[in-house]
Structures are given as C-alpha cells and as structure tokens.
C-alpha positions, 0 to 999 in steps of 0.5 A: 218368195217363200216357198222353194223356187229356181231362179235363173237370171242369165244375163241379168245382173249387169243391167240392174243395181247389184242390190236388186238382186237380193230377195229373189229366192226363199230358204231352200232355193236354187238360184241360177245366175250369171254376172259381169265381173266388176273387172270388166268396169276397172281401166286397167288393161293388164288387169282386165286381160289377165282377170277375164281373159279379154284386151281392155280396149274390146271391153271398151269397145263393148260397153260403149256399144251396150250402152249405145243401144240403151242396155248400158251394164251398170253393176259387176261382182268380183267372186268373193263379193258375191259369195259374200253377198249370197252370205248375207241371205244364207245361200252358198256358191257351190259353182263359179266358173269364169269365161276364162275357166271354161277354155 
C-alpha cells in the first residue's frame, strides 16, 4: 500500500503466520492491531499466570477449544518482538496494553 492507510486487525494476528503481517500499511500509516502474547503458547503455568494473568490449564483449555472449531492460534508476539518487528518497517508502538494492564 502506498498511500497513507489505518489498518485495524483485531483478532487477527494469532490465526496467521507472524510474518503475514508485514506489508500491510504505507509510510505514514496507522496500524491498529491486537495480538496473542506468545506466552499464551509457553507450558509454563506460573509463566503464563503471572505473564498475562490468566491459569495455564484454562489457556489449554482454550487453545484446544480453538483449534477444535477449526481457528487454531497459530502465532504470538512478546512486546518487544513485535515492536522490533514494526522496526523493521520503519513503524513504532506508541501504545501496548495487555489484558492484565487494563484491570
């Protein structure tokens, strides 16, 4: 895309590969996005609990319960690998708020 765009992908991201999501806006772009934590993927329960606030065995539960249905989440993002990844193409965070932040 060339000329300047919003994009907003909302519950996007964790159904396709984490590289898909490069190319999607132009140089002066907004980009609206919601991503999965790739704690969300780790088998560490205390990991997942004090990362994202949420009992492993229920994100277990949940993943499972996607992928069942046919909509498995299949990529995840840590907050500084995807601000580096937005490096890459010259975008910044300006705003990264996790689930848990927002209690």
């Amino acid at each position: 895309m060339g000329a300047k765009t919003v994009v907003l992908m909302e519950g996007v991201s964790q159904y396709i590969p984490n590289e898909s999501s490069s190319g999607l806006v132009g140089e002066g772009s907004v980009l609206g996005i919601t991503y999965a934590n790739e704690v969300c993927f780790y088998d560490d329960p205390e990991k997942v609990k004090q990362d994202i606030g949420i009992k492993h065995a229920d994100m277990v539960k949940m993943l499972r319960l996607v992928e069942k249905v046919g909509e498995p989440w299949i990529a995840g993002w840590s907050p500084t690998s995807f601000q580096d990844f937005l490096k890459d193409f010259s975008f910044a965070v300006t705003d990264d708020v996790s689930v848990s932040d927002r209690k």
